[in-house]
SERO-4910 file (N, C-alpha, C, O; in steps of 0.05 Angstrom, whole numbers):
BEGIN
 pado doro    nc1    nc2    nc3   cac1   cac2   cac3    cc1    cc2    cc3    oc1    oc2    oc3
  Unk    A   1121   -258    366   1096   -254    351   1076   -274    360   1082   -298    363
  Unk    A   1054   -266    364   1022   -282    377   1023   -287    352   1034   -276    332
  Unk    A   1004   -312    357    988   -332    334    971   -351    339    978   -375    336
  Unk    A    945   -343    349    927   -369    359    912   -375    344    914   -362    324
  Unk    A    893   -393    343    869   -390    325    852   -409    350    861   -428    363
  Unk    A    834   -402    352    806   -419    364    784   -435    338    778   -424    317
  Unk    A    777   -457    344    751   -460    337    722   -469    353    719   -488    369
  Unk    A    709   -456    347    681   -454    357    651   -465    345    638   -451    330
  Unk    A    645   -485    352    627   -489    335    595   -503    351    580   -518    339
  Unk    A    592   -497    371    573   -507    398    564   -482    406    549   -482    426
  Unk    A    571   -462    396    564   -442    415    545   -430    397    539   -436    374
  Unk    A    533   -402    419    513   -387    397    512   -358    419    501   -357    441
  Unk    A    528   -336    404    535   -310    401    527   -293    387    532   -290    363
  Unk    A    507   -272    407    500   -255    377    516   -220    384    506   -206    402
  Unk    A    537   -211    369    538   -183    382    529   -173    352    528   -183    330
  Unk    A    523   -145    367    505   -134    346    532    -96    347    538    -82    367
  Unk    A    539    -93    322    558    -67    326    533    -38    314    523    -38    291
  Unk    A    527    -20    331    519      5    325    497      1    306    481    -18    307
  Unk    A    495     22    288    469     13    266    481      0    252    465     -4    234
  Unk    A    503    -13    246    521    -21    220    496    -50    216    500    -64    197
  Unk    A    477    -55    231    458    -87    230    481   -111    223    476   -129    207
  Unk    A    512   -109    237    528   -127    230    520   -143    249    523   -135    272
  Unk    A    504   -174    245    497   -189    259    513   -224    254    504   -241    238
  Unk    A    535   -228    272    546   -256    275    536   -276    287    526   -267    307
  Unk    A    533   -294    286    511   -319    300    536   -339    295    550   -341    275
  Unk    A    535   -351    319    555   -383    316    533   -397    330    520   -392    351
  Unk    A    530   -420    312    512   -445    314    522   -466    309    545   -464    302
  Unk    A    508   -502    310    522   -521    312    523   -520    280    542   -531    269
  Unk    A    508   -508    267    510   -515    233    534   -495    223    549   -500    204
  Unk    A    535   -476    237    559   -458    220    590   -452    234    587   -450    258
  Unk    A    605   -451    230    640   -466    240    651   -436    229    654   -427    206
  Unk    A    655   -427    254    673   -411    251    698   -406    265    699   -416    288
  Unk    A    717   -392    258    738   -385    272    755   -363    277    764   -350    258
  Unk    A    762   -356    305    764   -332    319    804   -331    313    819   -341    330
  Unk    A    815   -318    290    840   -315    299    851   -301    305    846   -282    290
  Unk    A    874   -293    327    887   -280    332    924   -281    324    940   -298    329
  Unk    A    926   -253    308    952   -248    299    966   -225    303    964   -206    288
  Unk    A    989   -227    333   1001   -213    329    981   -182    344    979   -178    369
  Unk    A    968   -162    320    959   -145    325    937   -146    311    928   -123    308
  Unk    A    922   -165    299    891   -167    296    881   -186    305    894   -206    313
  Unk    A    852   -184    306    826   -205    313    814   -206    287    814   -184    275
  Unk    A    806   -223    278    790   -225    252    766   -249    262    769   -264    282
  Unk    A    750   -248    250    729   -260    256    715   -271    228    702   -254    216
  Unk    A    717   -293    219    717   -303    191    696   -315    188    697   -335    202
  Unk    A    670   -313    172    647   -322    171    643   -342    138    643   -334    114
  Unk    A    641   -369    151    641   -382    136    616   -392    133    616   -415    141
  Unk    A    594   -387    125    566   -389    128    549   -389    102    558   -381     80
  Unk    A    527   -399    106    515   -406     72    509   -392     52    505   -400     29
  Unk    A    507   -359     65    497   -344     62    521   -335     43    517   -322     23
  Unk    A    543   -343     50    560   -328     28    576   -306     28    589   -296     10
  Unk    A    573   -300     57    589   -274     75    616   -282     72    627   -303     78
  Unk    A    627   -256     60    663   -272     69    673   -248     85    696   -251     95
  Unk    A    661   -224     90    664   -207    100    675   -209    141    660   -224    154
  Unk    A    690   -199    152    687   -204    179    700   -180    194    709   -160    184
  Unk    A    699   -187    225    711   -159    239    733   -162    243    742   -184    248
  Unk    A    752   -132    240    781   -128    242    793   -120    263    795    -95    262
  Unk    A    800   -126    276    811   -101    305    839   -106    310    850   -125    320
  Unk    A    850    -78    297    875    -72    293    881    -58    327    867    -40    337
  Unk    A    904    -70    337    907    -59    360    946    -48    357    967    -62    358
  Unk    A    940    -16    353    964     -1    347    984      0    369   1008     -4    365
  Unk    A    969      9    401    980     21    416    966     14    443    944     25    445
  Unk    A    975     -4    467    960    -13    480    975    -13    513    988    -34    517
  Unk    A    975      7    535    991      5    555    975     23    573    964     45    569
  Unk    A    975      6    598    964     26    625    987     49    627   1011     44    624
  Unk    A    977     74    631    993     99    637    988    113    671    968    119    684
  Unk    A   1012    115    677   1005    129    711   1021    158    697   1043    159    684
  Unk    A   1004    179    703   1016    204    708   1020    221    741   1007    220    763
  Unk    A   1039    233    733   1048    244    760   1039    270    761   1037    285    742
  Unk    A   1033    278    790   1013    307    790   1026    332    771   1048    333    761
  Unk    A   1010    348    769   1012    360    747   1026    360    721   1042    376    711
  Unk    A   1012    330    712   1029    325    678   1014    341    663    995    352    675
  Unk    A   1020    349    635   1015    358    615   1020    354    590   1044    353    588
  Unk    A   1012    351    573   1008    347    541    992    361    519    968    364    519
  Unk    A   1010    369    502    982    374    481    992    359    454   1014    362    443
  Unk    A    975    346    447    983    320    425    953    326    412    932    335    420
  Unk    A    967    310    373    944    308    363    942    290    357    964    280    351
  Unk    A    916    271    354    916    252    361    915    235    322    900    244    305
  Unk    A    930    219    319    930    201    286    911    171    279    903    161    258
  Unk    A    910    164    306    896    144    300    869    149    327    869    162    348
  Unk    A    845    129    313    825    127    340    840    119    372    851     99    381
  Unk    A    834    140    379    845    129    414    821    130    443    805    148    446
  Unk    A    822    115    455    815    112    477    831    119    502    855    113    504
  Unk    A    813    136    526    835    134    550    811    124    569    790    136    567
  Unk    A    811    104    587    796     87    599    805     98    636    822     85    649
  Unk    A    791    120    647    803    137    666    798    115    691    776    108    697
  Unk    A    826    105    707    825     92    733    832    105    755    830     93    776
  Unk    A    842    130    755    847    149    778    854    171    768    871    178    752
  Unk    A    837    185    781    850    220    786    826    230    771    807    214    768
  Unk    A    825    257    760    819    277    743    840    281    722    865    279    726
  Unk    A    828    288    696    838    293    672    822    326    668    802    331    681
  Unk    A    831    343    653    829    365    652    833    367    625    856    367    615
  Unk    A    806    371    606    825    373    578    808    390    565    786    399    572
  Unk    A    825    395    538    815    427    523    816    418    499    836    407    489
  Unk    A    793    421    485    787    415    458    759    434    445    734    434    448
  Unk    A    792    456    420    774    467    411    763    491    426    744    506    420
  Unk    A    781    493    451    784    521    463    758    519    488    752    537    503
  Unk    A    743    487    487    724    483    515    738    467    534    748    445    528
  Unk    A    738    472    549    749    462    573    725    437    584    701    442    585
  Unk    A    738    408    592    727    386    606    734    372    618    751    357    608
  Unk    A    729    369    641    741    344    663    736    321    670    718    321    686
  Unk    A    746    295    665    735    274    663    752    264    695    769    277    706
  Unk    A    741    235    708    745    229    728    749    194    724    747    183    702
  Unk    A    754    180    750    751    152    749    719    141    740    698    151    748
  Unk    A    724    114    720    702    116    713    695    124    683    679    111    670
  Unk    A    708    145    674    698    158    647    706    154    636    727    143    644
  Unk    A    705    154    605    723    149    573    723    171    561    707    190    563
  Unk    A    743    169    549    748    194    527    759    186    499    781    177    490
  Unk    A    736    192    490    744    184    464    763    212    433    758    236    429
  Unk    A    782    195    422    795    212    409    791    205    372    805    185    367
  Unk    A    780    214    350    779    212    326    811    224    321    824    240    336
  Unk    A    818    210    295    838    227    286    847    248    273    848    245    248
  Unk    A    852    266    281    858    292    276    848    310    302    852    335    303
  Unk    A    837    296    322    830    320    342    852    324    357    866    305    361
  Unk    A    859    348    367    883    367    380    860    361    405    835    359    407
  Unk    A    886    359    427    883    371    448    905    377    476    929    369    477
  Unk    A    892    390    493    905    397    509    902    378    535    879    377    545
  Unk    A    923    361    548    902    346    574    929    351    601    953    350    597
  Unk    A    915    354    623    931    357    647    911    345    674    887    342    677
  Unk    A    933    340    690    925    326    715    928    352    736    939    374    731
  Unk    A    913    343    767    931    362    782    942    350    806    951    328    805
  Unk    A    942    364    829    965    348    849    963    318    855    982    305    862
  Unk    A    936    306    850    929    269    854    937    257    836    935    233    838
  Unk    A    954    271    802    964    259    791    931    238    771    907    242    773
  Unk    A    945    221    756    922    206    751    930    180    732    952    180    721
  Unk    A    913    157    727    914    134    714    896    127    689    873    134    688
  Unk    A    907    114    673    884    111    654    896     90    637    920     85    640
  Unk    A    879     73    614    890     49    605    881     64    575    858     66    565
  Unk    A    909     72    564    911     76    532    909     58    513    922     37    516
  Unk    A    891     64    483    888     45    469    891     57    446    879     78    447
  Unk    A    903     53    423    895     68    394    899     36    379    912     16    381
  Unk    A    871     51    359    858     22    347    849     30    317    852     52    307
  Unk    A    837     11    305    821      5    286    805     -9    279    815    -30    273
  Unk    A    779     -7    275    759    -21    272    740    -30    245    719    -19    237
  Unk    A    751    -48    236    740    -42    199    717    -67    203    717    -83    222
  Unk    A    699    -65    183    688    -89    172    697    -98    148    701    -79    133
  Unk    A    704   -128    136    714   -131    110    742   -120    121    755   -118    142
  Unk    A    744   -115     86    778   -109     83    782    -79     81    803    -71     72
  Unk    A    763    -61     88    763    -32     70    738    -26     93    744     -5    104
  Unk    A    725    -32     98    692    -12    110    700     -2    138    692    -17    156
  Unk    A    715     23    148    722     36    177    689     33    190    673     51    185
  Unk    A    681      7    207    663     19    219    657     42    227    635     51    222
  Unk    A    683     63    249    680     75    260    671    108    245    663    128    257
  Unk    A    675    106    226    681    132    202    651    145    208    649    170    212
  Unk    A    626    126    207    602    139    207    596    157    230    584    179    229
  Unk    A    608    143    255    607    154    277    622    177    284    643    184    275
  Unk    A    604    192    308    620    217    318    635    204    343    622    196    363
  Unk    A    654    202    342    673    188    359    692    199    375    714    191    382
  Unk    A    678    221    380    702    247    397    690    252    416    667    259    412
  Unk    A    697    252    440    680    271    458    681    242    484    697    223    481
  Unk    A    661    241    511    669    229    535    644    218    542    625    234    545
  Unk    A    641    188    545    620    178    561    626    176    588    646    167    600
  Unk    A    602    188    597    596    194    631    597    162    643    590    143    629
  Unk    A    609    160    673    607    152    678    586    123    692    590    102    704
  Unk    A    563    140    680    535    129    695    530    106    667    512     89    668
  Unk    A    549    110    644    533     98    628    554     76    630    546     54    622
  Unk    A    579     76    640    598     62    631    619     56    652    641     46    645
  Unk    A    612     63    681    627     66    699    639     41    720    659     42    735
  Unk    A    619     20    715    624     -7    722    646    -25    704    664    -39    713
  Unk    A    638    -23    672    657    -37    655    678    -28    655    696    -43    648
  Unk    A    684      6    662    708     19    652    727      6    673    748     -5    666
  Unk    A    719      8    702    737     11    720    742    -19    725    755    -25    745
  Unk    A    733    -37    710    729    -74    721    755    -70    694    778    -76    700
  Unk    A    752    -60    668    772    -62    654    795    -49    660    814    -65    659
  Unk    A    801    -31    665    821    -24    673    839    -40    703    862    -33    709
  Unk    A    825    -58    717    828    -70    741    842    -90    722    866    -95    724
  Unk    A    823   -102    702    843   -128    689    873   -120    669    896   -128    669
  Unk    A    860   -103    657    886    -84    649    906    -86    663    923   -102    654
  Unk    A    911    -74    686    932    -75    702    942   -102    719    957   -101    739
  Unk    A    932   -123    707    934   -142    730    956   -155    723    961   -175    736
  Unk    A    972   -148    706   1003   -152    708    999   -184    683   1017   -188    667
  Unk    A    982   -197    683    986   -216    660    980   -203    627    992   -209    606
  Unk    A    965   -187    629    960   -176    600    982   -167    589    980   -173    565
  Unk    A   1009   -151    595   1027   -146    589   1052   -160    590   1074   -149    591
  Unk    A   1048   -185    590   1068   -206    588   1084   -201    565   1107   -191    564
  Unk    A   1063   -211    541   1078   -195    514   1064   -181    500   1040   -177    504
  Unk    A   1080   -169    478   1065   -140    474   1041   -161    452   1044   -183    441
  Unk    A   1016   -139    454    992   -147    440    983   -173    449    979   -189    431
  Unk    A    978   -183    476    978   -210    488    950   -216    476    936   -197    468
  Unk    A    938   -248    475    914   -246    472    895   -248    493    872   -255    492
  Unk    A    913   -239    516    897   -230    541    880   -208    536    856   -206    541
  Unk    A    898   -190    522    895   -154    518    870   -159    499    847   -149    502
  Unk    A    878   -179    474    853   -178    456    824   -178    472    808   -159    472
  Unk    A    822   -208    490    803   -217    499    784   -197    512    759   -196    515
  Unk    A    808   -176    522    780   -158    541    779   -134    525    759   -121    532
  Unk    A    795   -120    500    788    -97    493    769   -103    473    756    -84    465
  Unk    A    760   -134    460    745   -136    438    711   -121    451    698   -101    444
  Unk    A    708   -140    469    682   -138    469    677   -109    487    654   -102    487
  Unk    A    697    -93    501    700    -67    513    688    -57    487    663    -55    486
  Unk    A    704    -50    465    700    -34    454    675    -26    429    669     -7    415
  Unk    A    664    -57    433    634    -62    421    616    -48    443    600    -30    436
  Unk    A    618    -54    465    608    -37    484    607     -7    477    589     -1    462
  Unk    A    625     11    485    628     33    472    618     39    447    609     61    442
  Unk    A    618     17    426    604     34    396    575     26    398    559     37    382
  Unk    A    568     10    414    542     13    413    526     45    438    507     57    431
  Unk    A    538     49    458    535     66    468    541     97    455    529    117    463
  Unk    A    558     98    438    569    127    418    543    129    400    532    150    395
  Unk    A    532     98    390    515     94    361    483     97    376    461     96    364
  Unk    A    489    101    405    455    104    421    465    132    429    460    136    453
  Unk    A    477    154    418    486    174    430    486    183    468    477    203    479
  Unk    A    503    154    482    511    163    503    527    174    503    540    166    521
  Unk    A    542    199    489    566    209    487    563    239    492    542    249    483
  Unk    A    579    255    504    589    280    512    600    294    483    615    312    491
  Unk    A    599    295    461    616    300    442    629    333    443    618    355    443
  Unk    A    646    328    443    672    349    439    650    373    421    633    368    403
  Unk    A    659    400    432    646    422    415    660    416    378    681    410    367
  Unk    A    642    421    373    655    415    343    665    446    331    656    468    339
  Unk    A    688    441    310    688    474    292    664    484    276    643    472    275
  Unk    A    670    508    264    657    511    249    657    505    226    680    506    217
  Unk    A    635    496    203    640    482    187    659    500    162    669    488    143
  Unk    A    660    521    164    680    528    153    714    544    162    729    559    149
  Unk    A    714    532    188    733    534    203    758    518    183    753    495    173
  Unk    A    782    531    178    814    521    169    811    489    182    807    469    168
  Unk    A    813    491    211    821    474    225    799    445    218    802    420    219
  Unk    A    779    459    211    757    431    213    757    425    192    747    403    190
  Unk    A    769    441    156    769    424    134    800    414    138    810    401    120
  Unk    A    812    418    156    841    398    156    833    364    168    843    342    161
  Unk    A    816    367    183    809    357    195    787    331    179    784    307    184
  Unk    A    776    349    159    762    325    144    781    315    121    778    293    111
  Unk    A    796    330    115    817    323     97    834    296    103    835    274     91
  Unk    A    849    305    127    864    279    142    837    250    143    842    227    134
  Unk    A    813    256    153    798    227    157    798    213    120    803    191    110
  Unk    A    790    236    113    790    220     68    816    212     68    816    190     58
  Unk    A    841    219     75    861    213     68    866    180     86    882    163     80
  Unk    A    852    180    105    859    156    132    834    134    116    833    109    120
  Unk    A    812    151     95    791    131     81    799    121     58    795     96     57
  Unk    A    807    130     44    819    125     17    849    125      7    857    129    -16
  Unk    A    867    119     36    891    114     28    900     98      0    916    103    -18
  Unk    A    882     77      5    887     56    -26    889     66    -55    904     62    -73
  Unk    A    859     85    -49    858     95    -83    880    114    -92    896    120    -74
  Unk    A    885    125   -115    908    137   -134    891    181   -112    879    200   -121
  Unk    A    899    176    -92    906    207    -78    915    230    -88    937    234    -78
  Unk    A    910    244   -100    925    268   -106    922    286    -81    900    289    -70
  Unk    A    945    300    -70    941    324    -54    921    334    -69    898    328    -69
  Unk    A    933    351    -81    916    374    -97    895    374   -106    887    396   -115
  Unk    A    882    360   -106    850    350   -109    846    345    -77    828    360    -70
  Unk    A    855    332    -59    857    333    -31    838    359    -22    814    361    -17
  Unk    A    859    378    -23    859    407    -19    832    428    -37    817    442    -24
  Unk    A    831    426    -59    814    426    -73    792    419    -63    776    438    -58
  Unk    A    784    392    -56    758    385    -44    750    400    -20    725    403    -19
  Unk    A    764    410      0    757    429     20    763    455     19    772    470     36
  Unk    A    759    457      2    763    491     -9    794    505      1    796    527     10
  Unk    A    816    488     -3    845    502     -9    851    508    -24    838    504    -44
  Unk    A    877    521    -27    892    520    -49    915    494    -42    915    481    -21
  Unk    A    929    491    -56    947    472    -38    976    467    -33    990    448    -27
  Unk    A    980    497    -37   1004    514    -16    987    521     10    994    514     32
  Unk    A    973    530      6    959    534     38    950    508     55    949    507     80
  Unk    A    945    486     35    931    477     46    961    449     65    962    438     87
  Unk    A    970    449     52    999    434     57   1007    454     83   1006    445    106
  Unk    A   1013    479     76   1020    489    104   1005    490    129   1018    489    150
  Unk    A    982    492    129    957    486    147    958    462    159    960    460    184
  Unk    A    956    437    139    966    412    147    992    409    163    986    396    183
  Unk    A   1007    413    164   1036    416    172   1043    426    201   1056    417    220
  Unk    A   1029    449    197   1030    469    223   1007    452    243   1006    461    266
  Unk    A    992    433    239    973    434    253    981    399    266    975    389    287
  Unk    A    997    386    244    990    358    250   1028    347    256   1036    326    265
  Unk    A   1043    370    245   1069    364    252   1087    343    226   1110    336    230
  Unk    A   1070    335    201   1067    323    180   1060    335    155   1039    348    157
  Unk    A   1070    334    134   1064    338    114   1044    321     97   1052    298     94
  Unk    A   1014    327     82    991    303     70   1010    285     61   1009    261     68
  Unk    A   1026    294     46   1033    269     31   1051    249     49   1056    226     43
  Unk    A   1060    262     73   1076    240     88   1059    230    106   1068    211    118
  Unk    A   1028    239    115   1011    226    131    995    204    107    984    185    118
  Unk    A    993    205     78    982    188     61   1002    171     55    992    148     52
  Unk    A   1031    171     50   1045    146     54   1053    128     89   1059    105     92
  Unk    A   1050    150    109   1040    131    130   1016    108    133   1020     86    143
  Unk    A    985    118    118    975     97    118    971     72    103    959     50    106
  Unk    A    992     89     80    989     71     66   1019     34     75   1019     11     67
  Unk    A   1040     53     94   1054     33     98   1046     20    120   1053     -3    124
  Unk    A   1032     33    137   1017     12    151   1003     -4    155    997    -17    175
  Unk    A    993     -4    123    973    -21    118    991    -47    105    992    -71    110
  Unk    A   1008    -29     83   1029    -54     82   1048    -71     94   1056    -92     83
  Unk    A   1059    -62    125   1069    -75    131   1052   -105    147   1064   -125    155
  Unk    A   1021    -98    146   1005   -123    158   1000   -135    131   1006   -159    132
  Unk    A    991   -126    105    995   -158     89   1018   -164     82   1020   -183     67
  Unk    A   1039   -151     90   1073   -172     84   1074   -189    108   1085   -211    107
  Unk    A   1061   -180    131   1060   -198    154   1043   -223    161   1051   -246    168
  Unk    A   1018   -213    157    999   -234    158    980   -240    135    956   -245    137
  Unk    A    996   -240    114    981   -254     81   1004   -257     67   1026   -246     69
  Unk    A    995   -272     53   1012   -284     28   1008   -271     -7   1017   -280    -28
  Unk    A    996   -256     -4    986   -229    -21   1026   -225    -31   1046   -226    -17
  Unk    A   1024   -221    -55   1041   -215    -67   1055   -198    -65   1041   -182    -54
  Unk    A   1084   -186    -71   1082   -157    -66   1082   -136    -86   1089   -113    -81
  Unk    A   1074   -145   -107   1068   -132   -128   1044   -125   -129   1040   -103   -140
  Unk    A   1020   -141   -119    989   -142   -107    980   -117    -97    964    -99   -102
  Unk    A   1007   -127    -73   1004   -103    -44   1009    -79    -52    999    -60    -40
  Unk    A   1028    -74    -77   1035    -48    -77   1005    -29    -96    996     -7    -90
  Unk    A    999    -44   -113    970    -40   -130    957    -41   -108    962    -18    -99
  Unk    A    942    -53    -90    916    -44    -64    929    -26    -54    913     -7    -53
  Unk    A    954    -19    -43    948      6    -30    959     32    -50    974     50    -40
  Unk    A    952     33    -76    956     54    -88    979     60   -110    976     78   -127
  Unk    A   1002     46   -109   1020     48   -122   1015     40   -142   1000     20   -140
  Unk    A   1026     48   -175   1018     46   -207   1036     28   -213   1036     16   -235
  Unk    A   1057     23   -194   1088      2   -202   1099     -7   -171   1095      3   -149
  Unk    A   1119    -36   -182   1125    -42   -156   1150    -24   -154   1155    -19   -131
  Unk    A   1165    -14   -169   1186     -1   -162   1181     24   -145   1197     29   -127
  Unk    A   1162     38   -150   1157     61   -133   1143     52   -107   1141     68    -89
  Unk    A   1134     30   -105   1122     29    -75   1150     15    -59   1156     26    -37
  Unk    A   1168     -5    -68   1189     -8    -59   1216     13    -47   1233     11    -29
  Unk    A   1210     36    -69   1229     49    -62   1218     72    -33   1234     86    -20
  Unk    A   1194     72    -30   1181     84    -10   1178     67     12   1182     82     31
  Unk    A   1174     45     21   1187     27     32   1204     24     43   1205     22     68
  Unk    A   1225     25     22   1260     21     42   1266     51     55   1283     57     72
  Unk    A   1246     70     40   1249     99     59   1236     91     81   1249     94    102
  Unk    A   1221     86     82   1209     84    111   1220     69    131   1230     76    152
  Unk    A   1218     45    121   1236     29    137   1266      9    148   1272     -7    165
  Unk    A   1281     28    117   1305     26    109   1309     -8    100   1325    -19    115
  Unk    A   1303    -18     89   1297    -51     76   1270    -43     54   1253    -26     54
  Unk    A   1280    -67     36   1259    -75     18   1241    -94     30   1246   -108     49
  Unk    A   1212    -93     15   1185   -104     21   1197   -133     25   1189   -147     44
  Unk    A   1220   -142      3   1217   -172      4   1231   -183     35   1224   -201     50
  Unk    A   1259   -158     40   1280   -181     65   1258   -170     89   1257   -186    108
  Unk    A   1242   -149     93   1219   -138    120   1200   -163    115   1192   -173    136
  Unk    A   1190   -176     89   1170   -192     94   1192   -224    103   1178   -238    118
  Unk    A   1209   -232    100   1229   -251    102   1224   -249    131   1206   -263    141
  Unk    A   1236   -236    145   1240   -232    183   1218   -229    198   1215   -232    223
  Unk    A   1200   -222    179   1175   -218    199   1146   -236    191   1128   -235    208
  Unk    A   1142   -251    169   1128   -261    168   1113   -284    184   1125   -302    195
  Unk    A   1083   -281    186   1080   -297    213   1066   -329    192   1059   -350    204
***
């Protein structure tokens, strides 16, 4: 398990994310510090102003991929993903349009989009990422944004392919979530939301708004927004005009998951980072992410991960 922390206090940084006007400044008057844990970056603003708010970047899934000529996949995608293209052609289908991306290009994936992607005889490379990007403890930067679809190379074709060069350079993958990997996907991917939030983006044909597939689709993002609060399917379903026998089977057939087993996924994933990196109670933890008692979030728990909250937080605590 990574565990660094930096401090910074001479310098003066301003990144600016999308319209969110989230504006950080490090000066000699204000002391802040950059930590890295494991699988987040947090960025902690200790300032007069009174901000306790900072940036999150959850890094899920993080590995250069070589495919061999004519691979194929059709996956749907659960978390925000990135494919950062370093060789070949990609060939992909979303939503029944056909697009080809090349070295150079990004492709961006929201969660819940299906697709279809294939190479052909040159085979191809690309540096995979699935992430999360919150402000605070709760605010998904990325939620406002349309975050699906491919920036051209002209806008993005120098950073992509210099990142993917470091990517592969054999130190980033020393250990898993290195804070090599942090160092270059942070500010990569501020890059990118400010280019999505200036609409340099290709976006994926969208459904129709009363397309099955596109209220499953908004269904799964409320359920990935409001894991914490008290969820009912059935109000779920309800809200996008199901019933919720249909709407459970729709879900199911489409995502390979049942709502209620994709709403206790986020919700244990959220728990297994404050048993890891906070000292938050676990009676706390089970109340923030939704549970009315600790016995029922425990016993969902040791389903998931066959142990209780207390001996998983014992072995893994950082």
């Amino acid at each position: 398990m990574l565990e660094t922390t930096f401090l910074m206090s001479e310098s003066s940084i301003l990144l600016t994310i999308s319209k969110l006007y989230c504006i950080i400044i490090l000066s000699n008057s204000i002391e802040r510090c950059l930590t890295v844990k494991e699988d987040y970056i947090v960025l902690y603003e200790n300032s007069l102003n009174n901000i306790q708010q900072g940036i999150k970047l959850g890094m899920i899934e993080n590995m250069y991929i070589r495919h061999e000529p004519q691979w194929f996949e059709e996956r749907t995608k659960y978390e925000y993903t990135i494919w950062s293209v370093a060789r070949g052609n990609i060939y992909i289908k979303v939503n029944d349009v056909n697009y080809v991306v090349s070295a150079g290009e990004v492709v961006l994936f929201s969660p819940g989009t299906t697709c279809t992607a294939r190479t052909d005889d040159g085979g191809c490379e690309f540096v995979f990422e699935q992430f999360s990007l919150e402000l605070g403890n709760s605010m998904n930067i990325l939620s406002n944004l349309n975050f699906s679809g491919i920036i051209n190379k002209k806008y993005i074709g120098g950073k992509c392919l210099e990142f993917c060069k470091n990517m592969n350079s054999g130190k980033v993958f020393e250990s898993d979530f290195s804070l090599n990997a942090y160092a270059l996907f942070f500010p990569y991917i501020l890059h990118i939301t400010d280019l999505v939030s200036s609409d340099k983006i290709e976006c994926f044909t969208t459904l129709a708004a009363d397309s099955p597939v596109s209220g499953i689709w908004k269904a799964m993002a409320y359920i990935n927004d409001f894991f914490k609060t008290d969820v009912v399917i059935k109000d779920v379903a309800k809200r996008y005009g199901f019933s919720e026998k249909h709407f459970i089977t729709l879900f199911t057939n489409r995502l390979g998951i049942t709502p209620k087993q994709y709403l206790i996924r986020c919700r244990m994933r959220y728990a297994t980072h404050l048993l890891i990196h906070s000292d938050t109670s676990i009676q706390n933890i089970a109340a923030e992410i939704g549970y009315s008692d600790l016995y029922s979030f425990s016993k969902a728990f040791k389903r998931c991960f066959g142990e209780s909250p207390t001996i998983f937080r014992r072995y893994n605590k950082q």
